[in-house]
C-alpha positions in Angstrom: 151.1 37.5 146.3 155.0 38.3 146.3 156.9 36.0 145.0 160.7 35.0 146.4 163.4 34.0 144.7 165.4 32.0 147.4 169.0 30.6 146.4 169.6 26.8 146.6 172.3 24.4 146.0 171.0 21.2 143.5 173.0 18.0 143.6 175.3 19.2 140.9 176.4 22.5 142.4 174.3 24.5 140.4 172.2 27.4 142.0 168.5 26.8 141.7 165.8 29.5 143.2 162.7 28.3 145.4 159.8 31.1 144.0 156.3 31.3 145.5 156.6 31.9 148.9 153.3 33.5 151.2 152.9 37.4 151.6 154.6 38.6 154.3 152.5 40.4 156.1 154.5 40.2 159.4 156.9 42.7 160.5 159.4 40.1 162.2 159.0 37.8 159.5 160.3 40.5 157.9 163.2 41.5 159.2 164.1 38.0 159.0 163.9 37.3 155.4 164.5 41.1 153.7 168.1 41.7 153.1 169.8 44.4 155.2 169.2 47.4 152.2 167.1 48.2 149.5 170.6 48.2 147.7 170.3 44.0 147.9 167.5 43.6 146.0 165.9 44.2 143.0 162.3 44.4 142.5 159.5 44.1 139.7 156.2 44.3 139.7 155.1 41.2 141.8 158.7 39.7 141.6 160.9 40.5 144.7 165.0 38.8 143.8 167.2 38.6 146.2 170.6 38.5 145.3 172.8 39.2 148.6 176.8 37.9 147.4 177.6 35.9 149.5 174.2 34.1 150.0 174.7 33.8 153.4 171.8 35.3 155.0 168.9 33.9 152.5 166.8 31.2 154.0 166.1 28.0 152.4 162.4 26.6 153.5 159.9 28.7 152.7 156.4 27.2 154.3 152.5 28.6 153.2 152.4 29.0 156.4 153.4 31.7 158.1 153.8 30.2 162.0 155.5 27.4 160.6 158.3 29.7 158.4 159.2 31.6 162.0 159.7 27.8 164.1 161.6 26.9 160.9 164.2 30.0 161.1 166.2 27.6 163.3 165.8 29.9 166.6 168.7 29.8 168.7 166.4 29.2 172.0 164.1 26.6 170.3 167.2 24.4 168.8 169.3 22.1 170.4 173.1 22.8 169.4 173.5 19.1 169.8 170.7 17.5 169.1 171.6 13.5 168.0 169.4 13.9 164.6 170.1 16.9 163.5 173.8 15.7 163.4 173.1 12.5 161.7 171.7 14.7 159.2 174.0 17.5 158.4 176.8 15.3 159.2 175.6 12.9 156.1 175.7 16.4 154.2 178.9 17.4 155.2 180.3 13.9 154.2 178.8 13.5 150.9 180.2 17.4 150.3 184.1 16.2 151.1 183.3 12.9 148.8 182.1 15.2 146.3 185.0 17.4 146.5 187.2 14.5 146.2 185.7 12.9 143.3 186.3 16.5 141.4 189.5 17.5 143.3 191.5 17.5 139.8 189.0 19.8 138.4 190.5 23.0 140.4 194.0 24.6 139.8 196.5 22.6 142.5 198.0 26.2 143.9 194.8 28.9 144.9 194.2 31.7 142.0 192.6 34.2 144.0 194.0 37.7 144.9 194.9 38.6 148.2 191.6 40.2 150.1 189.0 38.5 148.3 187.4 36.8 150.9 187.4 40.2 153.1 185.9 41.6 150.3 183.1 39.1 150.0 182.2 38.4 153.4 179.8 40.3 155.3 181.0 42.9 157.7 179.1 41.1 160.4 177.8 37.8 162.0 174.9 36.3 161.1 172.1 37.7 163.5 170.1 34.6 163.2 171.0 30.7 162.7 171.7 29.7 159.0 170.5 26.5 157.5 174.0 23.9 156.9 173.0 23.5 153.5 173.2 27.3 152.6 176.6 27.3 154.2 178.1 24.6 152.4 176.7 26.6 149.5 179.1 29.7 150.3 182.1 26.6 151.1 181.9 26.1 147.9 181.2 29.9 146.4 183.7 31.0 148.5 186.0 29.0 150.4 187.3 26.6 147.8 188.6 29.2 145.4 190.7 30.3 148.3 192.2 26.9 148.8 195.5 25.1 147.9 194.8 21.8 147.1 197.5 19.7 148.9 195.4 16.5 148.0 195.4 16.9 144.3 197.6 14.5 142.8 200.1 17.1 141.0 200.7 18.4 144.3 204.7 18.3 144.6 205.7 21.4 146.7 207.2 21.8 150.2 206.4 18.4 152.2 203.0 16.4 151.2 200.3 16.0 154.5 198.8 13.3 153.2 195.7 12.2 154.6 193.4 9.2 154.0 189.7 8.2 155.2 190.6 6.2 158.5 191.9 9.4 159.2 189.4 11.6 158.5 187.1 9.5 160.6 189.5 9.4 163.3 189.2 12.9 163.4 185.4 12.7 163.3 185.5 9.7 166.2 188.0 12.8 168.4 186.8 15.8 167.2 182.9 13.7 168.2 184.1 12.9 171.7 185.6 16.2 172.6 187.6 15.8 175.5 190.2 17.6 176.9 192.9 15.0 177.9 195.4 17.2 180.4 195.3 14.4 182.4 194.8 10.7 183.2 191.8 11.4 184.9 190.4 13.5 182.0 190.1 10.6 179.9 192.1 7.7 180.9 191.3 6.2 177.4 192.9 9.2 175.9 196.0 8.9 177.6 196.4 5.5 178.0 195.7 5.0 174.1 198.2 7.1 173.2 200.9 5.3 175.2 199.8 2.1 173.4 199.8 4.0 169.7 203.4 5.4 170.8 204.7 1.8 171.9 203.4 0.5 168.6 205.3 2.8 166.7 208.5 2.5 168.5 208.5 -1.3 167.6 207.7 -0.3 164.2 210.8 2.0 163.9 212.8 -0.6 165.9 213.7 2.6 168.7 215.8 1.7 171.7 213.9 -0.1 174.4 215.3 3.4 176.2 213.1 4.8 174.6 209.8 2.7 176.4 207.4 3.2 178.8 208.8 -0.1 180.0 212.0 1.8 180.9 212.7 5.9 181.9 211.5 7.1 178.7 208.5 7.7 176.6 206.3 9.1 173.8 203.9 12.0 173.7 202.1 13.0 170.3 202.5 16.8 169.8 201.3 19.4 166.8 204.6 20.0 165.3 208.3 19.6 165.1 208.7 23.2 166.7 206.7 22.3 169.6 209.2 19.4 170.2 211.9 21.7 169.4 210.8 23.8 172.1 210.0 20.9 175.4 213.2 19.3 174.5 215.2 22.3 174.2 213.7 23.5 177.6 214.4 20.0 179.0 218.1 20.6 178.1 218.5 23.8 178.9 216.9 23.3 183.1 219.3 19.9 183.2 222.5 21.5 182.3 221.6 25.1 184.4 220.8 22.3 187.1 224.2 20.8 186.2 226.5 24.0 186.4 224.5 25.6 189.5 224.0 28.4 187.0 221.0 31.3 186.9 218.0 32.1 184.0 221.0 35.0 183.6 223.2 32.4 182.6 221.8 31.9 179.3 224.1 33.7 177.1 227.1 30.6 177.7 224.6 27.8 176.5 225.0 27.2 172.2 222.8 24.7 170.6 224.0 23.4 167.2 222.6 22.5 163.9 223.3 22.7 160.3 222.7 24.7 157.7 220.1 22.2 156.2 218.1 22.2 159.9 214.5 22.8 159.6 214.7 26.6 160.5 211.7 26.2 163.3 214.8 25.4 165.7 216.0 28.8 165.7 212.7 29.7 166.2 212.4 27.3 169.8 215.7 28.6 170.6 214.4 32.5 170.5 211.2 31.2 172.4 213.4 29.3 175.7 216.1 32.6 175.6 218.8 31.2 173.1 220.1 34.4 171.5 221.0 33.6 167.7 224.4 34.4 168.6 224.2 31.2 170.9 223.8 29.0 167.4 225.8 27.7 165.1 224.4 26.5 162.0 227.7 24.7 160.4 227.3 25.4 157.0 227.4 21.9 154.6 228.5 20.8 151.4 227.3 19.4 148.2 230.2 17.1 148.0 228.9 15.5 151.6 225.2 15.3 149.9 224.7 18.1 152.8 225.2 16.1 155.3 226.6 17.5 158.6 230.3 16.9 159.0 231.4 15.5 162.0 234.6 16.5 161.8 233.2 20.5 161.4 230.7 19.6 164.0 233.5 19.0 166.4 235.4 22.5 165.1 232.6 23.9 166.5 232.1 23.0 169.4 236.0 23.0 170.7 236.1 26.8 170.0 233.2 27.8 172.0 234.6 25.4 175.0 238.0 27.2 174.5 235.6 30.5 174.5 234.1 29.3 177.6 230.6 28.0 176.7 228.4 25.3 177.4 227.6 23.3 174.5 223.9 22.7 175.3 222.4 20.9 172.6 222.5 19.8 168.8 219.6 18.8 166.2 220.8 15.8 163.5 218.4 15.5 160.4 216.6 12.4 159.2 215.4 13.5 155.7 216.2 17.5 155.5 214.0 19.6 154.0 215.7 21.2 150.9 217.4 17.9 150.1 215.6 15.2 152.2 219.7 14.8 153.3 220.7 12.7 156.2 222.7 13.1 159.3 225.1 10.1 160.3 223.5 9.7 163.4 226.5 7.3 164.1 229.2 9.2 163.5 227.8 12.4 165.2 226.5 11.2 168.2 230.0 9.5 169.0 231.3 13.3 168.7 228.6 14.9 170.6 228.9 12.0 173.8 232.0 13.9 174.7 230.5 17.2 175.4 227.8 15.6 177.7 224.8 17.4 175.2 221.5 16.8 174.6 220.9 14.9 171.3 217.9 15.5 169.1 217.1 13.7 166.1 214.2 15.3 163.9 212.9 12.6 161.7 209.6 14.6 160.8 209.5 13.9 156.9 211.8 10.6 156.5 210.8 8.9 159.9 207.7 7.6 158.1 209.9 5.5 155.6 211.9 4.1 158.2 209.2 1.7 158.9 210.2 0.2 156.2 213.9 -2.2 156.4 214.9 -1.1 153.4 215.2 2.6 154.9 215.7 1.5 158.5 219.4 1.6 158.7 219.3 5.6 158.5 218.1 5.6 162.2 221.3 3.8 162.7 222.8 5.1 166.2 219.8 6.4 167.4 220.7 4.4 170.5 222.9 7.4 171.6 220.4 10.1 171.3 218.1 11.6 174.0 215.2 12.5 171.9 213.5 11.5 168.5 210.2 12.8 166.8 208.7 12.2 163.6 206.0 14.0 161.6 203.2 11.6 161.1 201.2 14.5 159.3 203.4 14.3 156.5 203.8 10.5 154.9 201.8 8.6 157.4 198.5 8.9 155.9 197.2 11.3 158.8 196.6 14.4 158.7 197.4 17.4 160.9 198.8 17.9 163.6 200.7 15.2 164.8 204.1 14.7 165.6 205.5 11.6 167.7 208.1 12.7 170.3 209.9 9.7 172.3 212.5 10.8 175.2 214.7 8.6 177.0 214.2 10.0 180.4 211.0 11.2 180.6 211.6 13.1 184.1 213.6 15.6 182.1 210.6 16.7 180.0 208.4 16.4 183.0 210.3 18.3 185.4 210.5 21.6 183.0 207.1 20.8 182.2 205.3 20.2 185.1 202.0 22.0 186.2 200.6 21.4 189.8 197.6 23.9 189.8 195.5 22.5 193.1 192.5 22.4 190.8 194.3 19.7 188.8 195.2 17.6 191.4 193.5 14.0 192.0 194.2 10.8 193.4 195.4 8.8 190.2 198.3 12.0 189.9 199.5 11.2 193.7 200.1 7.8 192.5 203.1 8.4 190.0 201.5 5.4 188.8 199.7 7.6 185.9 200.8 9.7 182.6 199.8 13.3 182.7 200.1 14.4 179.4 199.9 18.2 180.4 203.6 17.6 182.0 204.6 16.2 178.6 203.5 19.7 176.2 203.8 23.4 176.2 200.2 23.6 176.5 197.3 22.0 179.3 194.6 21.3 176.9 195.1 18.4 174.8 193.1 17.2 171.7 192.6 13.2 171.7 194.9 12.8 168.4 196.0 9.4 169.6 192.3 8.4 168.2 193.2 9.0 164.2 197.0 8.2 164.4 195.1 4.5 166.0 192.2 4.6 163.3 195.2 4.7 160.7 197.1 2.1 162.0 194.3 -0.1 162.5 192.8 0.6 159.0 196.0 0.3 156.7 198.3 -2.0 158.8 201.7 -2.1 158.5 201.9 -3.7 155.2 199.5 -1.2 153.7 201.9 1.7 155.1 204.6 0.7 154.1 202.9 -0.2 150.2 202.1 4.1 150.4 205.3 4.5 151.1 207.5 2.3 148.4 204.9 3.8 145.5 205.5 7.0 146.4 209.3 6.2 146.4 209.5 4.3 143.1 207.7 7.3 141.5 210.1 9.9 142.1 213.1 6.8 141.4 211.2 7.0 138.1 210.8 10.7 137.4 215.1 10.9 138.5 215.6 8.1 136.2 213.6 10.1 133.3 215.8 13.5 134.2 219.2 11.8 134.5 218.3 10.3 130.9 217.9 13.9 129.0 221.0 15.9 129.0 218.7 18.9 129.1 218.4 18.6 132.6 220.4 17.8 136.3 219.7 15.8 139.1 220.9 18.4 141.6 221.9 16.1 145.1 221.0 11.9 144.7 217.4 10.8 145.3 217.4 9.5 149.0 213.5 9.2 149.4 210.6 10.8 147.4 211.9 13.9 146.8 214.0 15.1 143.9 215.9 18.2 143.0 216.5 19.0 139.7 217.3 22.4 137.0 218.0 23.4 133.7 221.6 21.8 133.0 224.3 24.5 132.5 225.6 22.2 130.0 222.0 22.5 127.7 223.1 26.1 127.4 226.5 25.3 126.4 225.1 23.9 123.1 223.3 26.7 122.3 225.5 29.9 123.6 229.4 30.4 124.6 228.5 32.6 127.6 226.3 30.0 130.1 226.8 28.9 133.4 225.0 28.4 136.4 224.0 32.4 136.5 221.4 31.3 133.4 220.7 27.7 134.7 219.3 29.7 138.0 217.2 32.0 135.7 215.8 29.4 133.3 215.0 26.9 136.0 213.1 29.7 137.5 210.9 30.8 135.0 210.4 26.9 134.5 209.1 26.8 137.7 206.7 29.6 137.5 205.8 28.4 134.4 204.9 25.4 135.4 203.2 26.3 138.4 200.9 29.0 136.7 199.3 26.1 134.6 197.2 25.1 137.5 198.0 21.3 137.0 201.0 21.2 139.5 202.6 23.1 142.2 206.2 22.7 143.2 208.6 24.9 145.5 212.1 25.6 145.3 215.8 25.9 147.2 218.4 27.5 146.3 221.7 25.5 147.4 225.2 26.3 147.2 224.1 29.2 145.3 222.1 27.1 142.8 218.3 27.2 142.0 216.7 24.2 142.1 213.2 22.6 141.7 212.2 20.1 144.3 209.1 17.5 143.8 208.3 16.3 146.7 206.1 13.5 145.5 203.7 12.0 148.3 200.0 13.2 148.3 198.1 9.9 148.7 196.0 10.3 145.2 199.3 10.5 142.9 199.8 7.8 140.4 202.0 7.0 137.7 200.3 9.0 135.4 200.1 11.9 137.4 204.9 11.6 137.2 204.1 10.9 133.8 201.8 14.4 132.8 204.6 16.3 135.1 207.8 15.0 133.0 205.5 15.7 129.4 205.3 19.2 131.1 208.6 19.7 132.3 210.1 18.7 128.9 207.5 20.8 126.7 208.3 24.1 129.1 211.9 23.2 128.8 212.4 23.1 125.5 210.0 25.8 124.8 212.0 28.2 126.8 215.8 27.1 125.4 214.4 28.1 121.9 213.8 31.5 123.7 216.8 31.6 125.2 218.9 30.7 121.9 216.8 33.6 119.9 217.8 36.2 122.7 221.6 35.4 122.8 
């Protein structure tokens, strides 16, 4: 008798081999089991290995006999791809697998070590032929996919923007993802739609948004996958209006300018290449430190006087709630009375700070969002859900639906005719539509508002805690104020003052640097970096759901030990 070695997974992620398999006397059997070349396997006498990297094609039940090892080979034709049991029972796999990866989530390095083309490298060059058992694949997950990934959950996650997620969540997503439907239109799903009207209304009380901004009035909210996407229907909604306005041509483009600052999140630019804005066509008003980088009204309004003396058509401007190198924020107030004069389309992009502003204590930042004609926020960020999903409310929602619209015959229906319906397809950049309304519900539902807002205000007083710690050790600089969870700090100039005459900011830049790569090699943490007014600086963007105090704590031991260790350095060299 031959005798298989057949790789398994045990319950604590060690690989076990299944021996003692039947003779294969049968040529198919064969085929199916024997690895593709005599160069996968080793042989002995009577012991036949295999040891295929990745495992992907080994099979994991082995019967005496051999009619029963051929039904078990999970034939295509034989197997239902949806069958109600079998998903019970590879979803229960697939759940404990995620539970089991969070449980050990601090045991891998935050930021991915792996090289680029590994996983081309250790793939195989084709598809499987034949169906593969879940449990073998959750094997090569965990061989080979985890390795590859950046843990944004990990707790000393701090870089770009968290996208924190939590279980209600994750079982919207399985309650969505489970139902499959395609929500273009009312018809489609009418639960789809008319949910996520009802999840959009609940958030606009929550943020206290103009009644404008209703389904009881002209407006509306639509949940998209991300700021650019409501970037792009909003910028297409201004730019039809005003061509509409002038009596002006597709040609015409070249007189419209959209506006921003130098702090906008730089996807704009991106939405105004996709609708036909030439980059000429925007200004990005550069900001100052001394302003917090906040957009100045009074340069705002610079702006815009010279291009109507030049003959163009101020078409539309983005204000910041919460920017991303400096979580900064745009007076609203103050800018929108400027922009009201030039008759342009207002958008305010909330995507990382909208989430706090559920909260009274930050509420008065959306102050004068009244005057706008569009706001969105980034749930998918501080919200406890994960991607994509981004809340867009307009105040006419005819604008958005008469760029939008889509009237394919094969899409028509009674309820449409009505105008008494939503079609959400008229509301997007694409027709297909996935049911996200279901998780952003499922979150709201499981944490309430008091257990958002509690997410919110720890995550808050933990960076208040880590500025308090830098602003206390003269070794280091808070580089703009704290407005949320996010804070900016370097290497003080003035710690290389006591150490060397020749210092400045030219040092601070390269210390604060190496800091940061430093710190980021140890595999513990992962921040990114800006550089602002010509200044390097660290941000910690403190937000992924599993962070606790001691998490601040074992980043400010690190930050100090690095710190220190690399001014002794730097005193020795000068």
């Amino acid at each position: 008798m031959t005798t298989w070695l057949l790789p398994m997974t045990s319950s604590s992620g060690v690989e076990l081999l299944v021996a003692n398999a039947p003779t294969l006397v049968d040529t198919e059997l064969q085929s199916m089991l024997l690895p593709s070349s005599d160069d996968d396997m080793v042989a002995t006498d009577d012991i036949i290995t295999c040891c295929r990297a990745p495992s992907c094609y080994a099979p994991t039940v082995v019967d005496t006999d051999l009619q029963s090892i051929k039904t078990s080979s999970h034939n295509v034709e034989a197997t239902n791809p949806l069958d109600p049991e079998e998903f019970r029972r590879q979803a229960h796999l697939v759940v404990d697998f995620i539970a089991d990866y969070y449980s050990n989530i601090e045991k891998y390095p935050v930021c991915s070590q792996v090289e680029p083309g590994y996983l081309i490298k250790t793939m195989p060059k084709s598809a499987p032929l034949q169906p593969e058992p879940i449990e073998t694949i959750l094997q090569d997950v965990q061989k080979h996919i985890i390795p590859g990934i950046t843990h944004w959950q990990r707790p000393g996650f701090f870089g770009y923007f968290q996208s924190n997620g939590s279980t209600g969540n994750f079982l919207g997503e399985m309650l969505l993802t489970g139902f499959n439907i395609v929500g273009f239109n009312w018809l489609a799903s009418p639960a789809a739609t008319e949910l996520e009207m009802v999840v959009m209304e609940w958030i606009l009380k929550l943020l206290q948004l103009p009644k404008s901004f209703s389904f009881s009035s002209d407006g509306g909210g639509v949940i998209h996958g991300s700021t650019c996407e409501s970037f792009i229907c909003t910028l297409v909604a201004a730019r039809d209006k005003k061509l509409n306005q002038f009596g002006m041509r597709r040609t015409d483009l070249g007189k419209l300018v959209v506006y921003c600052s130098d702090q906008t999140h730089y996807s704009l630019k991106k939405a105004c290449k996709v609708i036909g804005i030439s980059p000429n066509n925007i200004r990005s008003i550069q900001t100052k430190k001394s302003m917090n980088f906040q957009l100045s009204p009074h340069a705002l309004l610079m702006a815009i006087e010279s291009d109507v003396r030049s003959n163009l058509i101020p078409l539309y401007i983005c204000l910041t709630v919460g920017t991303t190198p400096t979580t900064a924020v745009d007076s609203l107030l103050k800018l929108s009375d400027v922009v009201k004069r030039f008759h342009m389309w207002t958008h305010v992009d909330a995507a990382y700070a909208g989430s706090a502003c559920i909260c009274p204590e930050f509420r008065y930042f959306l102050d004068g969002v009244e005057n706008v004609n569009s706001f969105s926020f980034n749930p998918h960020k501080w919200f406890l859900t994960t991607l994509d999903c981004c809340c867009l409310w307009v105040k006419e929602r005819i604008d958005l639906t008469k760029s939008l619209c889509n009237n394919y015959v094969l899409l028509k229906n009674k309820a449409s005719d009505t105008m008494e319906v939503v079609d959400y397809k008229d509301w997007q950049i694409s027709l297909s539509r996935r049911f996200r309304a279901m998780k952003l519900w499922m979150v709201l539902r499981s944490y309430g508002v008091t257990g958002l807002q509690e997410v919110i205000r720890k995550h808050v007083k933990l960076a208040k805690h880590f500025e308090a710690l830098l602003s206390a050790d003269n070794k280091f600089e808070v580089a703009v104020p704290r407005q949320f969870a996010n804070v900016c700090f370097r290497i003080s100039p003035s710690a290389l003052a006591t150490t060397t005459n020749d210092s400045g900011d030219k040092d601070s830049n390269s210390l604060t640097q190496t800091l940061l790569e430093s710190l980021n090699g140890s595999g513990l943490v992962y921040m990114t970096h800006v550089v602002i007014e010509g200044v390097y600086v660290i941000r910690v963007a403190i937000g992924a759901t599993l962070t606790e105090e001691k998490h601040v704590s074992m980043l400010w031991d690190m930050v100090q030990e690095n710190t220190s260790n690399l001014l002794a350095k730097f005193t020795d060299i000068k």
